[in-house]
C-alpha positions in Angstrom: 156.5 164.2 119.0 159.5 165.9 120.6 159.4 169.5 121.1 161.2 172.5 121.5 160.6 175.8 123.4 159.1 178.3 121.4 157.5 175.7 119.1 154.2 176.8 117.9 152.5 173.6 118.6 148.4 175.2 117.3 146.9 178.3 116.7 143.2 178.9 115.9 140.5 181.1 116.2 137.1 179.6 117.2 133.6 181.8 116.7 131.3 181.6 119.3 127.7 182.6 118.5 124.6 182.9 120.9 123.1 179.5 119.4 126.9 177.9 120.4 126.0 178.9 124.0 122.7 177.6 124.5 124.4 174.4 123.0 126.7 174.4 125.6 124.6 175.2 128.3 122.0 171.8 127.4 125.1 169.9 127.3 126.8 170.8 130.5 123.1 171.6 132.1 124.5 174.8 132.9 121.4 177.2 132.2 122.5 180.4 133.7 120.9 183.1 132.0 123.7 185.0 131.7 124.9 182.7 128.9 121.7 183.7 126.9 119.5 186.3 128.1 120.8 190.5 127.6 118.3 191.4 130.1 119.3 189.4 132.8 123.2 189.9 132.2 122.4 193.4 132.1 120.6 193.4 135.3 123.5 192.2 136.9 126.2 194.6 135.8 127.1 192.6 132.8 128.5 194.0 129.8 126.6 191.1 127.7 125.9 187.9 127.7 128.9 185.8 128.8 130.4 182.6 126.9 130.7 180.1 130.0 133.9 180.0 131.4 134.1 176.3 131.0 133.1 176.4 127.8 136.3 178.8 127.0 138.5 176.7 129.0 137.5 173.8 127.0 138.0 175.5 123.1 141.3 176.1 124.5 142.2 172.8 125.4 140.6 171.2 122.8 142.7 173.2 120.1 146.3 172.1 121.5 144.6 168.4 122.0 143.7 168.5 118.2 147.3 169.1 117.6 148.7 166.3 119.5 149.8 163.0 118.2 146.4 160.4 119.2 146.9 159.0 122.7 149.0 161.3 124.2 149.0 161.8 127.6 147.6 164.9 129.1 148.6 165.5 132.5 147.6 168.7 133.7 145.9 171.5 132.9 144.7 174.8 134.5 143.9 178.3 133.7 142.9 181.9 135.8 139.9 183.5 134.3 140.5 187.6 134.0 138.2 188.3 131.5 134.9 187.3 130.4 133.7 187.0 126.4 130.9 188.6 125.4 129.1 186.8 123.0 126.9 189.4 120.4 124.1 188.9 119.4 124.3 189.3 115.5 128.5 189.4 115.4 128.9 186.7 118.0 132.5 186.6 119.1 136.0 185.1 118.3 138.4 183.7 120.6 141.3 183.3 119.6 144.0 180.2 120.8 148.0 180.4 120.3 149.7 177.4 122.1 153.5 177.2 122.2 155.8 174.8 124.0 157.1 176.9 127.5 159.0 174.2 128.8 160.3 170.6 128.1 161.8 168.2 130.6 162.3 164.7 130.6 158.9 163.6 131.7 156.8 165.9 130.1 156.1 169.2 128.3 154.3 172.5 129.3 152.1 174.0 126.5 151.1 177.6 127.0 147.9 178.9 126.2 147.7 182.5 124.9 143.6 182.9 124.7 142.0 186.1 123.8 139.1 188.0 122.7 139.1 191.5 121.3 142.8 191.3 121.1 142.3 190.8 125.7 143.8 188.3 127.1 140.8 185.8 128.6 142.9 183.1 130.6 146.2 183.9 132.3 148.3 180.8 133.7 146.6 179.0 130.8 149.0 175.6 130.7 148.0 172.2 129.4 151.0 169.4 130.6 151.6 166.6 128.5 153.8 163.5 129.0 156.8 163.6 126.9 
């Protein structure tokens, strides 16, 4: 698929709930009770219960993979966490995923990931690689 810079390549907002967590966390065997317990995040300074950072990485990477033609290449990808999501307990939370093409060379093309919650941005240096 040949792109362009500036080409929207996905956009989507994903809803996060507390039950989303704890599915995480028995999948990745990450059981920190910060991803599940109030008490405990609060104890710590917490403003809530956190979504894991891992598990944010991976909506956002999993939203510009959707979007790509089958078997394409992925070749890097990294982000910078600056803010955490806090999941509620009866609203839950949506983060929301805008990728666009940042730069195109001959070998391969650098998506940018725009990923926030509560209109703050969650990941900065968010940029999946692909081979062109």
């Amino acid at each position: 698929m040949p792109f362009a810079v500036g080409d929207v390549v996905a956009e989507r907002t994903v809803h996060l709930t507390r039950e989303s967590l704890v599915r995480y966390a028995g999948a990745s065997g990450d059981f920190n009770p910060i991803h599940y317990r109030d008490d405990v995040a609060a104890s710590v300074g917490l403003p809530g219960v956190l979504a894991h950072g891992m598990l944010t990485m991976g909506i956002a990477s999993s939203v510009v993979v959707a979007a790509l033609e089958p078997g394409t290449e992925i070749l890097d990808y990294g982000v910078r966490f600056t803010k955490p999501v806090v999941v509620d307990p009866a609203a839950g939370a949506d983060l929301h995923v805008l990728a666009t093409v940042g730069a195109v060379d001959d070998s391969s093309t650098r998506i940018d990931l725009k990923v926030t919650f509560d209109e703050t941005t969650v990941l900065v240096k968010a940029q999946l690689r692909v081979a062109s």
